[in-house]
C-alpha positions as CSV (number, residue, x, y, z in Angstrom):
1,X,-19.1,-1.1,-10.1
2,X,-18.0,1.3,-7.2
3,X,-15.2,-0.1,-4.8
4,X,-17.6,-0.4,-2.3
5,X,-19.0,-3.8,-4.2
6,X,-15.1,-5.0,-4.6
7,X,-13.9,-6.3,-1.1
8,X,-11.1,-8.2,-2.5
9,X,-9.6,-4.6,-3.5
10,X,-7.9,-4.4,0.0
11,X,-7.2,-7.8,0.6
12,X,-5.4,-7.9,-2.6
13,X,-3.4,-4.2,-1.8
14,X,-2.4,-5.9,1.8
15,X,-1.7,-9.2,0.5
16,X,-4.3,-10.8,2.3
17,X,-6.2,-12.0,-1.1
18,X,-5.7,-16.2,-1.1
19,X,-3.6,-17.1,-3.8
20,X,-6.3,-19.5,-5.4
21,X,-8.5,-15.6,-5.5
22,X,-5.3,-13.3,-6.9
23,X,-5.9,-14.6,-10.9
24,X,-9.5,-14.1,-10.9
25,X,-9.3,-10.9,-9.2
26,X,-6.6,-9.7,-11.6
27,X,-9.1,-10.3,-14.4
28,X,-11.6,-8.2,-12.7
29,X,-8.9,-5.6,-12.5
30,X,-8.5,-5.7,-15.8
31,X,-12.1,-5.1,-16.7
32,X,-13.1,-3.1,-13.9
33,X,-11.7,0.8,-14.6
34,X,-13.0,1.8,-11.1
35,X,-11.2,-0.6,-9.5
36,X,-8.0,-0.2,-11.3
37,X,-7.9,3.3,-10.5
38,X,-8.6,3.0,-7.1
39,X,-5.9,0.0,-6.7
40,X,-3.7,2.4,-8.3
41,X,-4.5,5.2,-5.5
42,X,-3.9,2.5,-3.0
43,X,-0.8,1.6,-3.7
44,X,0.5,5.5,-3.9
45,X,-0.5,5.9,-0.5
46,X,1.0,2.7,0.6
47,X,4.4,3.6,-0.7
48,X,3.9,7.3,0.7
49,X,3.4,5.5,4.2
50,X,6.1,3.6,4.1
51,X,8.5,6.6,2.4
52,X,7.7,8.7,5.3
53,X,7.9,6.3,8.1
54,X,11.3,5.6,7.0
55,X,12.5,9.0,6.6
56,X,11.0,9.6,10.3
57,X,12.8,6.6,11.7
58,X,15.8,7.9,10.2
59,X,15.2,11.3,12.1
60,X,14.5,9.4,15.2
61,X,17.8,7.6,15.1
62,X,19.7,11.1,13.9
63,X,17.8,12.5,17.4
64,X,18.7,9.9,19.6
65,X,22.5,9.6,18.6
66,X,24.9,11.1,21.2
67,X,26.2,14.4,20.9
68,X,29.6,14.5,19.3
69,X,32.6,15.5,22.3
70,X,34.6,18.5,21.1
């Protein structure tokens, strides 16, 4: 099976996957290597996403804050 035949793959990563779906699709996970692997990539690049748009918020705020007065 290549990803391409599994739509539920990024439904499930975004939490769009019904709930009444999740337990049969965990099974498939759990038989399905290419899937697995490529939930597994998913979910790296998710928390990478969300590492680095925290880090640039936190440089955004650090920019905008006001110039200390000597």
């Amino acid at each position: 099976m290549t990803t391409a035949d599994c739509p539920n793959l990024s439904a499930f990563v975004d939490g769009g996957l019904p709930p009444e779906d999740q337990d049969g699709f965990r099974a498939h996970l759990a038989s399905c290597e290419v899937c697995w692997v490529r939930l597994h990539e998913l979910l790296q690049v998710d928390v990478l996403g969300r590492m680095a748009f925290a880090e640039e918020a936190e440089v955004r705020e650090a920019a905008s804050a006001p110039w200390p007065q000597p």
